[in-house]
mmCIF file of the N, C-alpha and C atoms, coordinates in Angstrom:
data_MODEL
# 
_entry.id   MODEL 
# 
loop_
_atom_site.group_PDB 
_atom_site.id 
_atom_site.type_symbol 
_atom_site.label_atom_id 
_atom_site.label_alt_id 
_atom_site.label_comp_id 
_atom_site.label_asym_id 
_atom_site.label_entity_id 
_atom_site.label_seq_id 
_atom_site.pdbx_PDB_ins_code 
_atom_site.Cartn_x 
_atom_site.Cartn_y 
_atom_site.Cartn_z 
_atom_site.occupancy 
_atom_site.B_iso_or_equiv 
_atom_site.pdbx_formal_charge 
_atom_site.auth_seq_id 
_atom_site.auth_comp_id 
_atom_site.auth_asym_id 
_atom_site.auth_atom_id 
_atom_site.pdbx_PDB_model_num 
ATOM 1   N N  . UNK A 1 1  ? 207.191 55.075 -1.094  1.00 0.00 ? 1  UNK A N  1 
ATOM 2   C CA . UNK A 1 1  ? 208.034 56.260 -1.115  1.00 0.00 ? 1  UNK A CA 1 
ATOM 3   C C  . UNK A 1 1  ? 208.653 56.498 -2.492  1.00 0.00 ? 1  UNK A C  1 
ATOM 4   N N  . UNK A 1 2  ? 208.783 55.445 -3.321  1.00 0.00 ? 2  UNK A N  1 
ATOM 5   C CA . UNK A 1 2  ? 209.378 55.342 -4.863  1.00 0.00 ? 2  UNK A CA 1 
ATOM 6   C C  . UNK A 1 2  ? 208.369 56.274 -5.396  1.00 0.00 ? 2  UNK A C  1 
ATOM 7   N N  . UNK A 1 3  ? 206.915 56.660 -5.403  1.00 0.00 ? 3  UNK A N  1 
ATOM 8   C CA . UNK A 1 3  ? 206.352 57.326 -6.054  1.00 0.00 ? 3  UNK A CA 1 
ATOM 9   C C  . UNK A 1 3  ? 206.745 59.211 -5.562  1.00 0.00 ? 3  UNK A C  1 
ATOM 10  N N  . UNK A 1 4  ? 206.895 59.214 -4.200  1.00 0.00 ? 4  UNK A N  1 
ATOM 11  C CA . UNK A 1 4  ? 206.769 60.744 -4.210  1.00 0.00 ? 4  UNK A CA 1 
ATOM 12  C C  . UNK A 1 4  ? 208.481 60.730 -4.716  1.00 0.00 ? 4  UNK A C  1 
ATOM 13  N N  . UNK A 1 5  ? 209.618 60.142 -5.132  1.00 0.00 ? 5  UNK A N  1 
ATOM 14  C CA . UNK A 1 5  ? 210.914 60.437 -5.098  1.00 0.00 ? 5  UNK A CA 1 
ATOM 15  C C  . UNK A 1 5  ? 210.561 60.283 -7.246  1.00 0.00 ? 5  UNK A C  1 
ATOM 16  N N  . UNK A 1 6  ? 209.651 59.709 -7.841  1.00 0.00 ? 6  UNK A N  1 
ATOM 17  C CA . UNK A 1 6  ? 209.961 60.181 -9.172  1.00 0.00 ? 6  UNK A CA 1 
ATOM 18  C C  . UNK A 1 6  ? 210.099 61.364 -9.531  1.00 0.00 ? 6  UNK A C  1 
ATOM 19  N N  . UNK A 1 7  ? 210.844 61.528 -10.371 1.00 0.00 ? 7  UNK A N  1 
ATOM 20  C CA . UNK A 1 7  ? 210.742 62.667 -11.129 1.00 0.00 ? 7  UNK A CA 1 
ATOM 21  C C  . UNK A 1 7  ? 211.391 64.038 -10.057 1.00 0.00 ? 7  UNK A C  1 
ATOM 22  N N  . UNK A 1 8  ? 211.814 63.408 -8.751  1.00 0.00 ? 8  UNK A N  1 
ATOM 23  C CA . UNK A 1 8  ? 212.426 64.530 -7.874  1.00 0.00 ? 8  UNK A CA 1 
ATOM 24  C C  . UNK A 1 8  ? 214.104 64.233 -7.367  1.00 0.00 ? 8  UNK A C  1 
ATOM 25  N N  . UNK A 1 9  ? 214.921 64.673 -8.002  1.00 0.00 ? 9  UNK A N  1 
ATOM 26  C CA . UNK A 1 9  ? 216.528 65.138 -8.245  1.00 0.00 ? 9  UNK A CA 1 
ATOM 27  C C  . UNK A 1 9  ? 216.497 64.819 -6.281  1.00 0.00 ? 9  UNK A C  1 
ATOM 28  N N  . UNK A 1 10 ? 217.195 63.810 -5.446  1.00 0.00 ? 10 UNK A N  1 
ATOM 29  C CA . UNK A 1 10 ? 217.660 63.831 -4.297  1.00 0.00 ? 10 UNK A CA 1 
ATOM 30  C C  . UNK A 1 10 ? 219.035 63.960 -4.273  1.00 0.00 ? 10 UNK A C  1 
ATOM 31  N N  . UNK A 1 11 ? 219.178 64.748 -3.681  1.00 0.00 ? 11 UNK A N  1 
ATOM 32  C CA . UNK A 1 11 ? 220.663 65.148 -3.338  1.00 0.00 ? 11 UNK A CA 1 
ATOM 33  C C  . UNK A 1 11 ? 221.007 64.548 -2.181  1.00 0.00 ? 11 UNK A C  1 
ATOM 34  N N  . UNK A 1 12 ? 222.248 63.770 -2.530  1.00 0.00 ? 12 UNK A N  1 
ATOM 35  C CA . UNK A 1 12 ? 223.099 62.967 -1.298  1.00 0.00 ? 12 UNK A CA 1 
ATOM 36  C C  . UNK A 1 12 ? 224.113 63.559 -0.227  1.00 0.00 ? 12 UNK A C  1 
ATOM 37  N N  . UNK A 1 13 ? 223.811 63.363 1.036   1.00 0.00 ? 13 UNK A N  1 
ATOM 38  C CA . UNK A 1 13 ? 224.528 64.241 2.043   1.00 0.00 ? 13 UNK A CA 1 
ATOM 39  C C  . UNK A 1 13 ? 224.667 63.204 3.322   1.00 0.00 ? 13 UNK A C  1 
ATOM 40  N N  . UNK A 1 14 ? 225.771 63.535 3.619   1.00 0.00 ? 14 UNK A N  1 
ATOM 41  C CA . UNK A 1 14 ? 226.248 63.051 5.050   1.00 0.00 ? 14 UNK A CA 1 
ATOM 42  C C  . UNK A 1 14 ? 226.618 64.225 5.664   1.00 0.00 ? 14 UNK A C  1 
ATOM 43  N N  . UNK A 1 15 ? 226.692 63.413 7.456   1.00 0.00 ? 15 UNK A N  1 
ATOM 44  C CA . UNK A 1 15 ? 226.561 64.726 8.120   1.00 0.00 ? 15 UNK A CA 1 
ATOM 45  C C  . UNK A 1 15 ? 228.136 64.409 8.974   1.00 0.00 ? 15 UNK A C  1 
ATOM 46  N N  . UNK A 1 16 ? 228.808 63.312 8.700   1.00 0.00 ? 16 UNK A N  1 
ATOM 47  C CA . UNK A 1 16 ? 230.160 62.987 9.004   1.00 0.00 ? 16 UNK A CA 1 
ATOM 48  C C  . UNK A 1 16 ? 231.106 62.150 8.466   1.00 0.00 ? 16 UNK A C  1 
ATOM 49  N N  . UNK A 1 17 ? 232.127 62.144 8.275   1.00 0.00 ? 17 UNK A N  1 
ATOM 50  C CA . UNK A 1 17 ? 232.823 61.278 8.010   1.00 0.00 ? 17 UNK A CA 1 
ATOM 51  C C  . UNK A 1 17 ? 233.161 60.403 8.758   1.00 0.00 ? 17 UNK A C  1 
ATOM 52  N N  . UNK A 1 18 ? 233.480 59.101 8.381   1.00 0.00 ? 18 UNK A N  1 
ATOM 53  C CA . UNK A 1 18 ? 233.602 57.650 8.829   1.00 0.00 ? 18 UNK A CA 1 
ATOM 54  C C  . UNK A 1 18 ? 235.075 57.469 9.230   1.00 0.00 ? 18 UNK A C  1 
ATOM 55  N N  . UNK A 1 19 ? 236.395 58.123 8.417   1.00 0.00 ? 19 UNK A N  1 
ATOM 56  C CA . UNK A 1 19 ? 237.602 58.097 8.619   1.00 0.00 ? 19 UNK A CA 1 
ATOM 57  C C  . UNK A 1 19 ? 238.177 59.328 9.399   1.00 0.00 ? 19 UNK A C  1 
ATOM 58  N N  . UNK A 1 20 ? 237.599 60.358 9.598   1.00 0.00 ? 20 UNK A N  1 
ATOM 59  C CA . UNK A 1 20 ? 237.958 61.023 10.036  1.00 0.00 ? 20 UNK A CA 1 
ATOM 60  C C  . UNK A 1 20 ? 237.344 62.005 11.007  1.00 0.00 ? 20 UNK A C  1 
ATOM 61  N N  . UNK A 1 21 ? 237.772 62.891 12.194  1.00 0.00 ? 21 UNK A N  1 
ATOM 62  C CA . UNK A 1 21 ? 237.039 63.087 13.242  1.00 0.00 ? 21 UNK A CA 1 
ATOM 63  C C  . UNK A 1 21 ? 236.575 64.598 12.302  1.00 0.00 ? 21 UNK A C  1 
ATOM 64  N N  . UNK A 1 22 ? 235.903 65.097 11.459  1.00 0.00 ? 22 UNK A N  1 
ATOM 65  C CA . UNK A 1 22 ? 235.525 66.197 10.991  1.00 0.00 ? 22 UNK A CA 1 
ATOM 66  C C  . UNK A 1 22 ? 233.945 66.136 10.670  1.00 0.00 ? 22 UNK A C  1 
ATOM 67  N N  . UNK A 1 23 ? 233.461 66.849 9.890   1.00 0.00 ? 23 UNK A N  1 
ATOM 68  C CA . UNK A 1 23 ? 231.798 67.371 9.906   1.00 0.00 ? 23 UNK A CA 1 
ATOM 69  C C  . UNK A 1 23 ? 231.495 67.630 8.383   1.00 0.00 ? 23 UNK A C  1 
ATOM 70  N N  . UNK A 1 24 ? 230.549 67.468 7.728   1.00 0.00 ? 24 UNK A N  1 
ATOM 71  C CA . UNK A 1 24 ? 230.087 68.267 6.601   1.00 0.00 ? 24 UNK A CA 1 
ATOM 72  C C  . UNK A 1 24 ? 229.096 69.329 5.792   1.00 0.00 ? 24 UNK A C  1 
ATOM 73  N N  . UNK A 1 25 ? 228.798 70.225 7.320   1.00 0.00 ? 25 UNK A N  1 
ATOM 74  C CA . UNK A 1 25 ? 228.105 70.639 7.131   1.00 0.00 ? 25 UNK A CA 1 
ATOM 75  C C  . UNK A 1 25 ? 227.657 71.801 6.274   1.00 0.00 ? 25 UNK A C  1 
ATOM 76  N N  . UNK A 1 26 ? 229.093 72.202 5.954   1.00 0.00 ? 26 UNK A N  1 
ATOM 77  C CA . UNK A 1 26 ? 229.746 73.203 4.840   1.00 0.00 ? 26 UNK A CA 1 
ATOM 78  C C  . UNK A 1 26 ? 229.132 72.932 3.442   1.00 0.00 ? 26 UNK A C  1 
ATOM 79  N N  . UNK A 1 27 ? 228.867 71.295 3.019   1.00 0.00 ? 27 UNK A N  1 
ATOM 80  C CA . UNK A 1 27 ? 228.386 70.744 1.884   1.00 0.00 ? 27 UNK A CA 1 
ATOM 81  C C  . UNK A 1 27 ? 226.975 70.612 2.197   1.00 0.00 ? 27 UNK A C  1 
ATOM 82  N N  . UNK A 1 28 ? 226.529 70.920 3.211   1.00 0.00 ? 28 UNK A N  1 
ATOM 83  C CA . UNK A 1 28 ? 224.982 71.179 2.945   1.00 0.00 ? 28 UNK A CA 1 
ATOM 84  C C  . UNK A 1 28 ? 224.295 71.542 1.872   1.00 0.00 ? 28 UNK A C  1 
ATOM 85  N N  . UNK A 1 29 ? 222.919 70.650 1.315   1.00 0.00 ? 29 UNK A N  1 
ATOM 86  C CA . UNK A 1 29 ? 222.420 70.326 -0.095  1.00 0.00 ? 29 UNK A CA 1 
ATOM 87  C C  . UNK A 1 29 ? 221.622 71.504 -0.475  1.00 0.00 ? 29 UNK A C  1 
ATOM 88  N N  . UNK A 1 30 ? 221.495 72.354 0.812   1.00 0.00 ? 30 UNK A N  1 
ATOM 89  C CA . UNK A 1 30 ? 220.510 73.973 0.603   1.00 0.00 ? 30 UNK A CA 1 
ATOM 90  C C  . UNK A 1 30 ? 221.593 74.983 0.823   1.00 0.00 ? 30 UNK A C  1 
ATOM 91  N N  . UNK A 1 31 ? 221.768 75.670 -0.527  1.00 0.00 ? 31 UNK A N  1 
ATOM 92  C CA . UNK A 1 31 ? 222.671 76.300 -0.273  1.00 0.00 ? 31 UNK A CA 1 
ATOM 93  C C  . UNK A 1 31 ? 222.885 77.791 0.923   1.00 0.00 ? 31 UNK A C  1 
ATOM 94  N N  . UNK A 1 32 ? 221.234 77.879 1.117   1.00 0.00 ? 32 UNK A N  1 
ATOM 95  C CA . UNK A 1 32 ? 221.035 79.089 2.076   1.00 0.00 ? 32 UNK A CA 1 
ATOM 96  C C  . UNK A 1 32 ? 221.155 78.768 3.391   1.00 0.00 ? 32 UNK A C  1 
ATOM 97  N N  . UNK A 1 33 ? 220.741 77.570 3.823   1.00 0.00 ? 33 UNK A N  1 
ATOM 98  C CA . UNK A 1 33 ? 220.756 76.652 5.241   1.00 0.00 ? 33 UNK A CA 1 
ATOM 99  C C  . UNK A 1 33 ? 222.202 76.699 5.346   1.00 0.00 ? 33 UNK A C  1 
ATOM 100 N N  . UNK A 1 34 ? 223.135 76.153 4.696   1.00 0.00 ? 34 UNK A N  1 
ATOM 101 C CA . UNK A 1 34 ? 224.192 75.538 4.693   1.00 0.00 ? 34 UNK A CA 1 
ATOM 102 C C  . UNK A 1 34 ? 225.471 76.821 5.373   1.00 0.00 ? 34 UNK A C  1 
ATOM 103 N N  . UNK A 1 35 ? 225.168 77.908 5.529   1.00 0.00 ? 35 UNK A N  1 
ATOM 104 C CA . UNK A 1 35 ? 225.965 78.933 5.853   1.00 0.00 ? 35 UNK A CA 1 
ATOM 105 C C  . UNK A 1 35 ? 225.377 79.027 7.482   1.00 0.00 ? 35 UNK A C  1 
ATOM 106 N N  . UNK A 1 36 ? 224.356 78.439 7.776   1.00 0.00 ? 36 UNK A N  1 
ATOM 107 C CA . UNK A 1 36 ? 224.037 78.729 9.632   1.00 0.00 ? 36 UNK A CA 1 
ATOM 108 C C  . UNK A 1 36 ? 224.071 77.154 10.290  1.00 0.00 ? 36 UNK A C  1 
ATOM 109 N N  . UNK A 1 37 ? 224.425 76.171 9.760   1.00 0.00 ? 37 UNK A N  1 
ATOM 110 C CA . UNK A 1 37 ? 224.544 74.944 9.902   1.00 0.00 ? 37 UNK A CA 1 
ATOM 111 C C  . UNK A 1 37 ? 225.786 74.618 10.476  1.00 0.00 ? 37 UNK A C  1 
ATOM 112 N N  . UNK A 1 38 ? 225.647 73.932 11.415  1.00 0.00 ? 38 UNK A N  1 
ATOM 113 C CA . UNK A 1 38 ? 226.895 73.444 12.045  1.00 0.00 ? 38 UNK A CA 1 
ATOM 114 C C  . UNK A 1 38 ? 226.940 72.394 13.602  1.00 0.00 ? 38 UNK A C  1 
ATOM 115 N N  . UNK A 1 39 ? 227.210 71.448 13.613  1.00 0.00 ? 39 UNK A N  1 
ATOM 116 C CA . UNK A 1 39 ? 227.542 70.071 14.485  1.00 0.00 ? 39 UNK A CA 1 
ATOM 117 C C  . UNK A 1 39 ? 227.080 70.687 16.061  1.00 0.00 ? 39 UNK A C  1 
ATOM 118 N N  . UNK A 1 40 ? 227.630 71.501 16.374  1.00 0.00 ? 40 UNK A N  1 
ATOM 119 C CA . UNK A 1 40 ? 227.658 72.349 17.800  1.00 0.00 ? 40 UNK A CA 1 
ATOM 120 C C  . UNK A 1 40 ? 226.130 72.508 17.943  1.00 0.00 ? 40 UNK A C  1 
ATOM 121 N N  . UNK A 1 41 ? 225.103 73.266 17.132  1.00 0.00 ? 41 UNK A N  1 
ATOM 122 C CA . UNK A 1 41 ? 223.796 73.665 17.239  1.00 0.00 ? 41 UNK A CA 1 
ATOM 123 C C  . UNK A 1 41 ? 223.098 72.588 16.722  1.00 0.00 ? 41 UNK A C  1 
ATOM 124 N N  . UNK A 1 42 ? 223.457 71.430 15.905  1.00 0.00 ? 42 UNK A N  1 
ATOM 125 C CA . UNK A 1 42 ? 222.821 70.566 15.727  1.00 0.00 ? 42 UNK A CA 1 
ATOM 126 C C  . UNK A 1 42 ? 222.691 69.215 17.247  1.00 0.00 ? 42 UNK A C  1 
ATOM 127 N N  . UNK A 1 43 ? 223.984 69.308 17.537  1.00 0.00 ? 43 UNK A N  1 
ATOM 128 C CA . UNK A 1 43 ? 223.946 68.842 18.870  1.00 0.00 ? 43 UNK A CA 1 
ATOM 129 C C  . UNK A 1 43 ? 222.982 69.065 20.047  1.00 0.00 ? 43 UNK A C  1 
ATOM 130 N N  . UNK A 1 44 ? 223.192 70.197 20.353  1.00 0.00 ? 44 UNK A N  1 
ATOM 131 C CA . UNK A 1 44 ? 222.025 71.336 20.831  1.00 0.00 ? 44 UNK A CA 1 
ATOM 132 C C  . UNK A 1 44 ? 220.516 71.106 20.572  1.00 0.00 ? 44 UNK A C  1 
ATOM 133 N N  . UNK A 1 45 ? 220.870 70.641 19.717  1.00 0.00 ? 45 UNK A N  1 
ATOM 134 C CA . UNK A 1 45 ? 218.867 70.531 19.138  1.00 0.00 ? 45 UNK A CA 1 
ATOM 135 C C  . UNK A 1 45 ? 218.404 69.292 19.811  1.00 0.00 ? 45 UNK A C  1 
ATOM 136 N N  . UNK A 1 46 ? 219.621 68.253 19.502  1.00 0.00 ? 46 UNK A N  1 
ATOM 137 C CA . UNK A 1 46 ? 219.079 66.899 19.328  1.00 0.00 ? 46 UNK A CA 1 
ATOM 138 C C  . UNK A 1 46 ? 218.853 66.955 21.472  1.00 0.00 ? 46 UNK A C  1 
ATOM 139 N N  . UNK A 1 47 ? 219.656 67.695 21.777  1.00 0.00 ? 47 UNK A N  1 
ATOM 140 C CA . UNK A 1 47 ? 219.661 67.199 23.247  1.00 0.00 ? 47 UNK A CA 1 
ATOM 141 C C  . UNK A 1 47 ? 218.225 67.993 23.516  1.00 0.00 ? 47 UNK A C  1 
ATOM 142 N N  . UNK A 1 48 ? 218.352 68.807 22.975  1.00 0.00 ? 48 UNK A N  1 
ATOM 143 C CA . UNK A 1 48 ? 217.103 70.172 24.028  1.00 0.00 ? 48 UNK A CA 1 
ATOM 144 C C  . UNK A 1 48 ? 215.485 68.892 23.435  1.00 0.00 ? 48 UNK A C  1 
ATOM 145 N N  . UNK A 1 49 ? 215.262 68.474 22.229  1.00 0.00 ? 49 UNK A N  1 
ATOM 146 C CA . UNK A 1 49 ? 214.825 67.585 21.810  1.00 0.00 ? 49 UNK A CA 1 
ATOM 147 C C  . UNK A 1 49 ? 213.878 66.627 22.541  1.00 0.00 ? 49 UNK A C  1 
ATOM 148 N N  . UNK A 1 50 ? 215.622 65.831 22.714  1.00 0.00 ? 50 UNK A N  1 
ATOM 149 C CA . UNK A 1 50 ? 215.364 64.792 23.435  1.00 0.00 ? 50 UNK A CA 1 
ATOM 150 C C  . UNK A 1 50 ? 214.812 64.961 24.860  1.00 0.00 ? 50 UNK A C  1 
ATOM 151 N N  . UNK A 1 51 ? 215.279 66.060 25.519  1.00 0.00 ? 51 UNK A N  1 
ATOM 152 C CA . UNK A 1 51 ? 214.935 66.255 26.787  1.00 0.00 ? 51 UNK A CA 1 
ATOM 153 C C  . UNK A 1 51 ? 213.334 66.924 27.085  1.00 0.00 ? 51 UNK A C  1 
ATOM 154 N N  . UNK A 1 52 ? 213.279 67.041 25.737  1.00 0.00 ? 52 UNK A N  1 
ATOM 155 C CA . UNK A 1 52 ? 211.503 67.708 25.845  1.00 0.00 ? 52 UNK A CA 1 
ATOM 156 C C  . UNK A 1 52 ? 210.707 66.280 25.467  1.00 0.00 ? 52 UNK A C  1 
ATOM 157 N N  . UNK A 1 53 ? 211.183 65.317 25.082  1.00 0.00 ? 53 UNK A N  1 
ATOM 158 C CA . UNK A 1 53 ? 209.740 63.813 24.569  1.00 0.00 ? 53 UNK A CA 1 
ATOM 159 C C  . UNK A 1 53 ? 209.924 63.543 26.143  1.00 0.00 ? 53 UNK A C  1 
ATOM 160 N N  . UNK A 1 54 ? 211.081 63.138 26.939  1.00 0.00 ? 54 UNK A N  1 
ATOM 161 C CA . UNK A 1 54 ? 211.194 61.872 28.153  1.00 0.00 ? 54 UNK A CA 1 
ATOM 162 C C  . UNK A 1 54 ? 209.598 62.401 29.053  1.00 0.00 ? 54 UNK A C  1 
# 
């Protein structure tokens, strides 16, 4: 994986904080994504998701 990451700028992102009960999805690393992004619909995904592999 060291070869496809040369020479390509990764931008570091979390999707919560550790100290506190809040979200970061506001700091999203795409700045166009980052305005329809949010914990509630990401939630949403992961369940509708999950409930489509079982």
């Amino acid at each position: 994986s060291s070869k496809i990451r040369d020479n390509t700028p990764i931008k570091k992102w979390f999707r919560t904080f550790s100290q506190r009960d809040a979200t970061n999805w506001e700091n999203f690393p795409d700045e166009v994504s980052s305005k329809d992004l949010n914990e509630d619909d990401f939630r949403a995904f992961v369940e509708s998701y999950l409930r489509k592999i079982k």
